[in-house]
N, C-alpha and C positions, 0 to 999 in steps of 0.2 A: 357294355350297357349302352343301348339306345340315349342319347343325346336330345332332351324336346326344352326346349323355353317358354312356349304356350299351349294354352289350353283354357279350354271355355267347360265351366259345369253348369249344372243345372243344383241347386241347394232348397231345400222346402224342410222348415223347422215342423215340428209335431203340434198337431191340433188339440185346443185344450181340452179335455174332458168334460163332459156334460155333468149340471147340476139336477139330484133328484129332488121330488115329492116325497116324503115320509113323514108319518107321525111317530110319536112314543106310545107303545103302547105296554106297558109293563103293571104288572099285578098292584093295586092298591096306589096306584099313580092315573085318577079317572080323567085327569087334563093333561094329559102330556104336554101336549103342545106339538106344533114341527118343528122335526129332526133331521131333515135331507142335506146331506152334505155336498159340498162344492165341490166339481171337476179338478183334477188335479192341473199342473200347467204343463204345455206341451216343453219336446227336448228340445235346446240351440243345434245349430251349427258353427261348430270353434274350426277354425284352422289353430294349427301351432306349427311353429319352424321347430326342424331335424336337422340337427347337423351332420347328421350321417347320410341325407340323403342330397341327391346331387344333379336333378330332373325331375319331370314331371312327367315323365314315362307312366306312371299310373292311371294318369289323368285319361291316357291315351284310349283305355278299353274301360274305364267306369265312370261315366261323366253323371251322372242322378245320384242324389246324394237324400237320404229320406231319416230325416231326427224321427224318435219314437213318438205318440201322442199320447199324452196325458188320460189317465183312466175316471171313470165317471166318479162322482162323488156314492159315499157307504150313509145306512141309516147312522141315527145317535150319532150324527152332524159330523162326521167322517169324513175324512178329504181325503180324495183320490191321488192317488201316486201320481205323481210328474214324471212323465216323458223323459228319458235317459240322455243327455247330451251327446248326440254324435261329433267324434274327436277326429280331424282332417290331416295328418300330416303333410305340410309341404317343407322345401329345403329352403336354407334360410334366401335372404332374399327377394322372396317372393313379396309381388307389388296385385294386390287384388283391386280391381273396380267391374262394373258396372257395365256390361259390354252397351245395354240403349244408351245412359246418359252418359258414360264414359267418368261418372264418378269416381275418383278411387276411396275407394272402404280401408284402407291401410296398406301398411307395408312394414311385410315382417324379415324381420334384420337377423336380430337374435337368436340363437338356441334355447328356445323349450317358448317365447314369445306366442302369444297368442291372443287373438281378434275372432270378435263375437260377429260373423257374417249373416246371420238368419236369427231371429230370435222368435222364439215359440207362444204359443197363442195364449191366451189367460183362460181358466178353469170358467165354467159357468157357475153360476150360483145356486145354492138349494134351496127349498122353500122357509129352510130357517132364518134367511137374510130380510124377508120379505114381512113377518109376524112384529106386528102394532096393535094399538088399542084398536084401532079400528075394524081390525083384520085379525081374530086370533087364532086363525088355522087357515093359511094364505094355501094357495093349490096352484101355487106359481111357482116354475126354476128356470133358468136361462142356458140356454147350450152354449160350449167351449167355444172361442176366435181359433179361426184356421191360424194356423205359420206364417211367418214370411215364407214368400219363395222369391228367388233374385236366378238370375241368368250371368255369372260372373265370366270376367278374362283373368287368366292367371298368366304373370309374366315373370319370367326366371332374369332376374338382373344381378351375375356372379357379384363376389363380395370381394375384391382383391383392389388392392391400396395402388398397386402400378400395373399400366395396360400399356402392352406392346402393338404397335401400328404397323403399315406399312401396305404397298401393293405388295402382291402376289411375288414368292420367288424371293421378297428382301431380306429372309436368312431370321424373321420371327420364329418361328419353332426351333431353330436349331441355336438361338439365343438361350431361350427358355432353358431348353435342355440341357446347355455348359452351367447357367446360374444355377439349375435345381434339377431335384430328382424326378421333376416330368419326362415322360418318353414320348411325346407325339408323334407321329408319322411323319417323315424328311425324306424330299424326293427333289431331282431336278426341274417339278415342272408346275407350273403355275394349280391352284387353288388343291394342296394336296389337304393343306387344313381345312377343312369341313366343320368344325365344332369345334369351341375355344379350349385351351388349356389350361388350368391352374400349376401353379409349381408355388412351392416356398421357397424363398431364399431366405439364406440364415444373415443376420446382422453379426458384427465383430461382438456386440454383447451377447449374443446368442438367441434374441427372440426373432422371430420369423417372420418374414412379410411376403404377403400373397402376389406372385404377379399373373398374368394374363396376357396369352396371347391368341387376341382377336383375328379371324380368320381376315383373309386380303380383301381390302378392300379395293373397288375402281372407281372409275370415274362413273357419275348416275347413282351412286350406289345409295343416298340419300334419300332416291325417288324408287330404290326398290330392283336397280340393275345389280347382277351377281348377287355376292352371299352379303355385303359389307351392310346394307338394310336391314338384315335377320338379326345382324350381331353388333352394332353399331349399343343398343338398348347396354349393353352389356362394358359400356366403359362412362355410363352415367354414373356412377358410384366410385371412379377411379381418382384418388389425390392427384398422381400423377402419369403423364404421358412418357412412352419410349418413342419418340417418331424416329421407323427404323427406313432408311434409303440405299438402297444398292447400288454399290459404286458402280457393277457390272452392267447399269443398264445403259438405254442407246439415248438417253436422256434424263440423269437423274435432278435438274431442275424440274423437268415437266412433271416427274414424280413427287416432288416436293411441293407443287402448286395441287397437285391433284389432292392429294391428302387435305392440305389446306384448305381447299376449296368445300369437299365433303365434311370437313368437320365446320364449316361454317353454315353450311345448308341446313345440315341435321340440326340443329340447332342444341336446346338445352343444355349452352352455355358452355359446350365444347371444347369451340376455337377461343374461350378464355383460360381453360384448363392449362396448369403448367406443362410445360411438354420441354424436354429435350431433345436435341437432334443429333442420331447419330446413324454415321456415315459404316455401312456394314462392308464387307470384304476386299477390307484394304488391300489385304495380299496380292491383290487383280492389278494395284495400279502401281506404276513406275512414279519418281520422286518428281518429276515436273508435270504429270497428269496429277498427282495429288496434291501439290501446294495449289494448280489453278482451281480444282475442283471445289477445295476447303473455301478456297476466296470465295467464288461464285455462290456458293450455297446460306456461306456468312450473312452474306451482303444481302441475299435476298432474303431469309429468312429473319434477318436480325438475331440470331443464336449463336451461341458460341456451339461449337461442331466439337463433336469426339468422335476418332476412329477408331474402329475395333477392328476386328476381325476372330466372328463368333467359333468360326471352326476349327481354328488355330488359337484359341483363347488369348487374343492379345488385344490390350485396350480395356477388359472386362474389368480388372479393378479400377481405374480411372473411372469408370459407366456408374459401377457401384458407390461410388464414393461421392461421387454427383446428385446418385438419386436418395443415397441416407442424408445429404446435406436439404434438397429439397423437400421430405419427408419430417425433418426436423425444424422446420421453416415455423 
């Protein structure tokens, strides 16, 4: 399945039903009077979160979205049916606004949650609304309010409690993949991740926590270079951080600033977010490149460092035991 996080519709609720003219006119009844009934009221447009659903690939080939309209008013003051609400499913998560003002209209989290985006026009009135002493056969009705219609952005922001970081190549996916039953794609070469991952990993009590792994980010990537600007949106909702570094690289301090640097750009509170630091493919380093490495990275980051080594699974429960403790905070 195609992978999409945005998507822009077009939404227009149902217009209300016009109100008639009628009188009574029935055997040994010489004054009826007016009878014209009110327009019924047009249908909304609802979103609700799916939790079965997991993109907005849908969005991709049917962006107009049209609630039914409310039908005209019947004699002997009879009100027309209402407009049938048109029901939107999207996956949880989703963050709606306003693509002119950039308004947001909600954000839906929960399974089966749902947010009224378009609401549908009010019935017109029949000439029954309109009859006084003054007036007692009025040959006035009022026709149905159009819908809203809105132009929305729909933004796919995963729901998972710990997000894995890291540039390109830092052994994220192949983390993911030892904690949990995700299978992402693992290759020797930079930006194999394309689209984020979810995995569940199990807690010693046995309930599940979602993690995430964010494709690489670079340097820029705040201002929209590589993929890290597409997916960045996507660790807004995350308790906590994995900042993953590869020991392998030709300077894992500069990777370590880079990171830093991007999550403080992007802003919305980020570089506040707890994060730990850990040092991926220990296996690569000998015992006096790894005690200086540790120091250097300490010191700069002010974090206490954990090594792992995700492919060889060693370090993984030290990692786990760190993030249920911060999780439980």
């Amino acid at each position: 399945m195609q992978f999409i996080d945005q998507a822009r519709i077009t939404v227009k609720a149902g217009r209300g039903g016009d109100g008639i003219i009628a009188f009574r006119r029935e055997k040994y009844v010489p004054a009826g009077g007016p009878a014209g009934g009110d327009g019924g009221k047009g249908g909304q447009i609802v979103l609700q979160a799916d939790a079965n659903l997991q993109t907005l690939l849908d969005f991709k080939f049917k962006r107009l979205f049209l609630a039914d309209d409310g039908l005209r008013g019947g004699p002997n003051k009879c009100t027309g049916a209402s407009g049938k609400d048109l029901v939107i499913k999207v996956p949880c998560g989703t963050e709606v606004r306003h693509i002119n003002t950039d308004i947001i209209f909600g954000d839906l989290i929960e399974d089966g949650q749902t947010l009224v985006v378009a609401f549908g026009g009010s019935g017109g009135l029949g000439n029954a609304h309109f009859l006084s002493n003054r007036n007692r056969a009025p040959e006035k009705c009022t026709e149905g309010k159009e819908g809203e219609e809105w132009n929305l952005q729909l933004e796919l922001k995963l729901l998972a409690e710990v997000g894995i970081i890291g540039l390109p190549n830092a052994g994220k996916s192949t983390l993911i993949s030892v904690l949990s039953s995700a299978r992402p794609k693992i290759a020797d070469y930079p930006f194999t991740t394309l689209i984020p991952n979810l995995g569940v990993v199990r807690r010693p009590s046995g309930d599940g926590t979602v993690f995430a792994d964010i494709p690489g980010l670079i340097a820029g990537a705040s201002q929209g270079i590589g993929l890290g600007h597409d997916f960045l949106r996507h660790i807004q909702r995350t308790r906590l951080l994995i900042h993953l570094v590869d020991a392998a690289s030709d300077d894992p301090l500069r990777d370590l600033y880079v990171i830093e640097q991007e999550l403080e750009a992007y802003g919305h509170g980020l570089v506040d977010r707890p994060r730990l630091l850990v040092l991926n493919k220990k296996e690569l380093l000998n015992q006096d490149c790894e005690n200086q490495l540790v120091e250097n990275l300490e010191k700069a980051s002010g974090k206490k460092l954990t090594l792992i080594s995700a492919v060889m699974g060693k370090g993984l429960d030290a990692l786990l035991e760190d993030v249920w403790k911060n999780l439980d905070k």
